[in-house]
C-alpha positions as CSV (number, residue, x, y, z in Angstrom):
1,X,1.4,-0.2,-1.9
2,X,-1.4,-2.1,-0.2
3,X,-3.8,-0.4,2.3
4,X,-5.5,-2.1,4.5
5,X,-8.0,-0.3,6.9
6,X,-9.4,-2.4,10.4
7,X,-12.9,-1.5,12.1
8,X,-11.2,-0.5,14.9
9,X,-9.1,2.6,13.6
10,X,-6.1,1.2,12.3
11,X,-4.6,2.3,8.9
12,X,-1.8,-0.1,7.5
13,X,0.4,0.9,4.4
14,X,2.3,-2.2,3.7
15,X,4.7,-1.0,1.1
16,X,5.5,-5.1,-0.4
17,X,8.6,-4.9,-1.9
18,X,10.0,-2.3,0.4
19,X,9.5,-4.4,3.6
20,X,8.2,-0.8,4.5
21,X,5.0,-0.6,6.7
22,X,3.3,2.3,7.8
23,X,0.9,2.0,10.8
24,X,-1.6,5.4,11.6
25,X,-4.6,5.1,14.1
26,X,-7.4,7.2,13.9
27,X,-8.9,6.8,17.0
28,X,-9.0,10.5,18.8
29,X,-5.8,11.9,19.6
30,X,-6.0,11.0,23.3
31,X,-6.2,7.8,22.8
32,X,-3.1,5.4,21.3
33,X,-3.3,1.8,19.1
34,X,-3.3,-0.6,21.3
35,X,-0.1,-2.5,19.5
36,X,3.0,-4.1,20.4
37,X,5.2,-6.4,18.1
38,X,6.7,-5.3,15.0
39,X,4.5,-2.3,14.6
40,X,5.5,-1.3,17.6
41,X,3.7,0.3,20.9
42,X,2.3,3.5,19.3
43,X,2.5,5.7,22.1
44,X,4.3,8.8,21.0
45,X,7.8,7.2,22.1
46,X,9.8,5.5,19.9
47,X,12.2,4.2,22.7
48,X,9.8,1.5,23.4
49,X,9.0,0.7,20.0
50,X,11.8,-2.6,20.1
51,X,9.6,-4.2,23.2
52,X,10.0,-7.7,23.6
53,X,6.9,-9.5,25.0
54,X,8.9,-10.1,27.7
55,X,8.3,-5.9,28.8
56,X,12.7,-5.9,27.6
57,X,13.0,-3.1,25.7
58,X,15.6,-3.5,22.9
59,X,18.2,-1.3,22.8
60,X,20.7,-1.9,20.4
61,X,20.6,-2.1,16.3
62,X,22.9,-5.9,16.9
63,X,20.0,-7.1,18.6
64,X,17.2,-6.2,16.2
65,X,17.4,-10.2,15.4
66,X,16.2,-10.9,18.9
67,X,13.2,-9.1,18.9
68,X,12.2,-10.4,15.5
69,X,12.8,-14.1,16.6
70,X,10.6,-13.1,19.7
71,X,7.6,-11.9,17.8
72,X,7.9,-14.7,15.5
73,X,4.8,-17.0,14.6
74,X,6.0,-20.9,14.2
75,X,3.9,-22.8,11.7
76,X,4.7,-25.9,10.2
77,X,5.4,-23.7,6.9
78,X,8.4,-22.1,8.2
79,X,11.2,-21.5,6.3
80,X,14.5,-20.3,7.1
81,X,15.8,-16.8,5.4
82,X,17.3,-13.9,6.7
83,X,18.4,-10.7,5.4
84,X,19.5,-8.9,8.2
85,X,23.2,-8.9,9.3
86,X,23.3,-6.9,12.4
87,X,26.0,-4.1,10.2
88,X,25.9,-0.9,10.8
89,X,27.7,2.0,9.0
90,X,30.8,1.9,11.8
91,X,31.6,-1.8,11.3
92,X,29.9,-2.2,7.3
93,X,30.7,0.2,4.2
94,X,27.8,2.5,3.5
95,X,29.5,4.6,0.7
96,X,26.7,3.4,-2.2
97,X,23.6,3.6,0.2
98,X,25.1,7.9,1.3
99,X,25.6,8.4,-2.9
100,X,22.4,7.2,-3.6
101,X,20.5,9.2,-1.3
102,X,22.4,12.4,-1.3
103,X,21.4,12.9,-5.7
104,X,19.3,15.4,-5.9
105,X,15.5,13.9,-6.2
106,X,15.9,13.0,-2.2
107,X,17.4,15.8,-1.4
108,X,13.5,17.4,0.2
109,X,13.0,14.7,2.5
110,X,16.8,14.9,4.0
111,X,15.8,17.4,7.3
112,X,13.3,15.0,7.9
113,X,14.8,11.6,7.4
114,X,18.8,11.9,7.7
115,X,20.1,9.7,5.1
116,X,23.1,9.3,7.5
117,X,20.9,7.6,10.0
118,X,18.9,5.4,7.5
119,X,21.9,3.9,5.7
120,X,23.0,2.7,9.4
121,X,19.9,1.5,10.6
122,X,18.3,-0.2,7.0
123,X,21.3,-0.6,4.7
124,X,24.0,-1.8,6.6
125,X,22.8,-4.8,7.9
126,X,20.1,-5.7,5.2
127,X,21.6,-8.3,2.5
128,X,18.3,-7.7,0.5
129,X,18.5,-4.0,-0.2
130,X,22.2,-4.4,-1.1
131,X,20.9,-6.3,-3.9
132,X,17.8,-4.8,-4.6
133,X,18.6,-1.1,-4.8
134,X,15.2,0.1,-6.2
135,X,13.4,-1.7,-3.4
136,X,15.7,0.4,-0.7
137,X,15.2,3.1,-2.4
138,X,11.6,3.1,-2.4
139,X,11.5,1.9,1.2
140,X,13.5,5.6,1.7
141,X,10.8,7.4,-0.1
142,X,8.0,5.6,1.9
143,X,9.3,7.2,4.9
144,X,9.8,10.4,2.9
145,X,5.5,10.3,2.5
146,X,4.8,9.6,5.6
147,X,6.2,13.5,6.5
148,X,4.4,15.0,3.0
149,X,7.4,14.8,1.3
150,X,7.1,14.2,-2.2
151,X,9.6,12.8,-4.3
152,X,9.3,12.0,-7.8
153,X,12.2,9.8,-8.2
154,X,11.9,6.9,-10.5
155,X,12.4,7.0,-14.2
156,X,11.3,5.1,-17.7
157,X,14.9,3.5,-17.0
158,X,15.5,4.4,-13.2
159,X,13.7,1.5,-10.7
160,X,10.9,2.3,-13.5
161,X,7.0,1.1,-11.6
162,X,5.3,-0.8,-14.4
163,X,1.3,-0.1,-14.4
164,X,-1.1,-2.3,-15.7
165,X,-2.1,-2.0,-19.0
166,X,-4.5,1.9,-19.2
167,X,-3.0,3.1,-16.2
168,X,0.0,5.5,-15.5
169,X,2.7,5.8,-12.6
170,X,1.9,9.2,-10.2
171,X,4.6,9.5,-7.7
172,X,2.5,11.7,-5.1
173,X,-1.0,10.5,-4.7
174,X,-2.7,12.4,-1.8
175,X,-6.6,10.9,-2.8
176,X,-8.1,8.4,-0.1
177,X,-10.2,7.5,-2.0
178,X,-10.6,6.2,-6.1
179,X,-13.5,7.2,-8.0
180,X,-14.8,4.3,-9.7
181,X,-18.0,3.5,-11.7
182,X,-19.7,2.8,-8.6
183,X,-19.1,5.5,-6.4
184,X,-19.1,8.1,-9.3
185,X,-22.5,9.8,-8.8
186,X,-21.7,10.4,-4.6
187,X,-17.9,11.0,-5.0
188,X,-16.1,13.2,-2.9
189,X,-12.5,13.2,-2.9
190,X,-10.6,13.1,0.3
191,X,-7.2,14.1,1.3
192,X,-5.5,11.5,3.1
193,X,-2.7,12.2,5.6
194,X,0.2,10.4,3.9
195,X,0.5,10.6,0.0
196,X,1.7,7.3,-1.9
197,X,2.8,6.4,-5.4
198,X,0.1,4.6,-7.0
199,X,-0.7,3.6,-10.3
200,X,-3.8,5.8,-11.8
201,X,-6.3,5.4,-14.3
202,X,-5.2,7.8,-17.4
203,X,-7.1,11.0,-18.3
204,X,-10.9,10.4,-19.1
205,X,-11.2,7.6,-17.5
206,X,-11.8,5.9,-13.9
207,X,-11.4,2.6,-12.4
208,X,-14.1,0.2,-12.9
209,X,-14.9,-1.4,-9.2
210,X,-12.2,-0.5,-6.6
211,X,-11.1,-3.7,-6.2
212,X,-10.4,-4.1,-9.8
213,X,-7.4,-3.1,-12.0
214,X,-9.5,-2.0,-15.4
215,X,-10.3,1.9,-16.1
216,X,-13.2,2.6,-18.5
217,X,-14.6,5.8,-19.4
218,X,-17.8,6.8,-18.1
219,X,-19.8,5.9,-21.0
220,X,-18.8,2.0,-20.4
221,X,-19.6,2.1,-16.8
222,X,-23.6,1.3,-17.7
223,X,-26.8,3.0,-16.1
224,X,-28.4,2.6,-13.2
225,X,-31.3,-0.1,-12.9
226,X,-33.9,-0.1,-10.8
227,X,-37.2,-1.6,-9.4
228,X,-35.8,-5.1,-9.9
229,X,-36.4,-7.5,-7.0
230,X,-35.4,-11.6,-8.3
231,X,-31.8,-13.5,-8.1
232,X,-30.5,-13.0,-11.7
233,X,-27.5,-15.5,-13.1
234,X,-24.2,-13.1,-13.0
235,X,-22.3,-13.0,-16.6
236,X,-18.8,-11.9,-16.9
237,X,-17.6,-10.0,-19.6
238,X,-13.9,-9.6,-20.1
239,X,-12.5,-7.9,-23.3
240,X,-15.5,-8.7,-25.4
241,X,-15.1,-12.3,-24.2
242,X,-18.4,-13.5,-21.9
243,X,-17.7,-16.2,-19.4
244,X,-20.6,-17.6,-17.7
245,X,-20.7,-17.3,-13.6
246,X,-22.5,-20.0,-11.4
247,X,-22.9,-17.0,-8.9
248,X,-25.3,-14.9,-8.2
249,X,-26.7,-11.4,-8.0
250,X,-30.0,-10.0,-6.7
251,X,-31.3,-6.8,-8.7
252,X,-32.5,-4.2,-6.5
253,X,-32.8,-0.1,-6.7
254,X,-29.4,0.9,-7.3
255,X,-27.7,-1.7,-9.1
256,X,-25.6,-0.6,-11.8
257,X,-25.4,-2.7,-14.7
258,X,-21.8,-2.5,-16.1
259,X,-20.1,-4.0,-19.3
260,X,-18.2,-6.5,-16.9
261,X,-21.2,-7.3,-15.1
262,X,-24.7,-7.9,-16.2
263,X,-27.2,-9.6,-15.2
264,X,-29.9,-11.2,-17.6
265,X,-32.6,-9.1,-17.7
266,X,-35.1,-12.2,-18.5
267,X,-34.3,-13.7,-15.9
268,X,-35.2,-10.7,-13.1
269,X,-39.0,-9.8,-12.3
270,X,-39.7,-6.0,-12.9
């Protein structure tokens, strides 16, 4: 799951494989996101979610082709691929999407998402998740989280979610935010309003930088230096295996000097 956050409010949860994205503004509650498209209008009615630029509202799960095709972006990189059929469970067989969701690891989310109604609407007309069964699956259980549902579904041979080596699977993370080496000594943990299923650093120890995938304990994160002030050169340390850097870093109050990144001390004025 990606999250990407936008100085104006907006929270996106773009769940990748899923096709799954989940849009929250955070703007106060009398206000709504200003967004049309495929994220929709975001003004408490979901009747005018399927708005064509036009102002036509789209009605009808056949036509859910037309409003993608009108929201389209042409580029020169186009390329031609869909997935959707325009199905649904009346005219299409959704006997394997109903078994799926009615075992009993979904069963908590099904008074708030009726598996009846998402087979029809995502199933039956979607070549993609007909072959990719995990994926539709997971798309299922990102709806699930968007209501605090949690559902701890997948298995070591079940739509298994391989995690980068020193990391584990958690089905229901709630955290907003990770505690890394640089945030460690200020962290407060956070509660956000939709939990995920992430991949987390294992017991005893945290991420390194939060846009990074390696956890190290504490002891590797390095100390804090300060009263520096000159450009140092910026090594790179990966595994025990330096790799020298042509960019640069200023030393200054504050900078913490990690086993991934250090700066040559000989080279800064104290």
């Amino acid at each position: 799951m990606y999250l990407i956050t936008t100085p104006g409010g907006v929270n996106i949860q773009w769940y990748h494989s899923t096709g799954i994205m989940v849009l929250q503004y955070t703007a106060p509650s009398n206000t709504s996101a200003p967004t049309r498209g495929l994220c929709g209008c975001c003004d408490g009615n979901p009747a005018d979610d399927l708005k064509l630029p036009n102002g036509t509202v789209v009605r009808e799960v056949a036509d859910l082709g037309l409003f993608l095709q009108a929201w389209r972006v042409h580029t020169s990189e186009d390329t031609e691929h869909t997935r959707r059929i325009g199905d649904n469970c009346t005219t299409g067989d959704c006997s394997t999407c109903l078994s799926m969701l009615r075992q009993r690891p979904f069963t908590p989310c099904h008074s708030k998402v009726s598996p009846e109604q998402f087979c029809d609407v995502m199933w039956a007309g979607d070549l993609h998740y007909k072959a990719h069964q995990c994926d539709f699956l997971a798309a299922y259980v990102a709806v699930c989280y968007t209501y605090q549902v949690c559902i701890n579904w997948r298995r070591h041979n079940f739509c298994p979610l391989r995690c980068p080596s020193g990391r584990e699977y958690q089905a229901c993370v709630s955290t907003c935010t990770t505690r890394t080496c640089q945030n460690r000594e200020f962290y407060e943990e956070t509660t956000c309003s939709h939990i995920r299923e992430e991949c987390v650093c294992r017991s005893g120890t945290i991420l390194h930088r939060a846009d990074s995938t390696y956890c190290v304990t504490e002891e590797q994160c390095g100390e804090y230096v300060s009263s520096m002030s000159a450009l140092c050169q910026l090594y790179v340390s990966c595994m025990s295996v330096y790799v020298y850097s042509s960019m640069s870093a200023l030393c200054q109050l504050y900078v913490s000097c990690m086993s991934v990144y250090v700066c040559s001390m000989s080279l800064c004025s104290v």
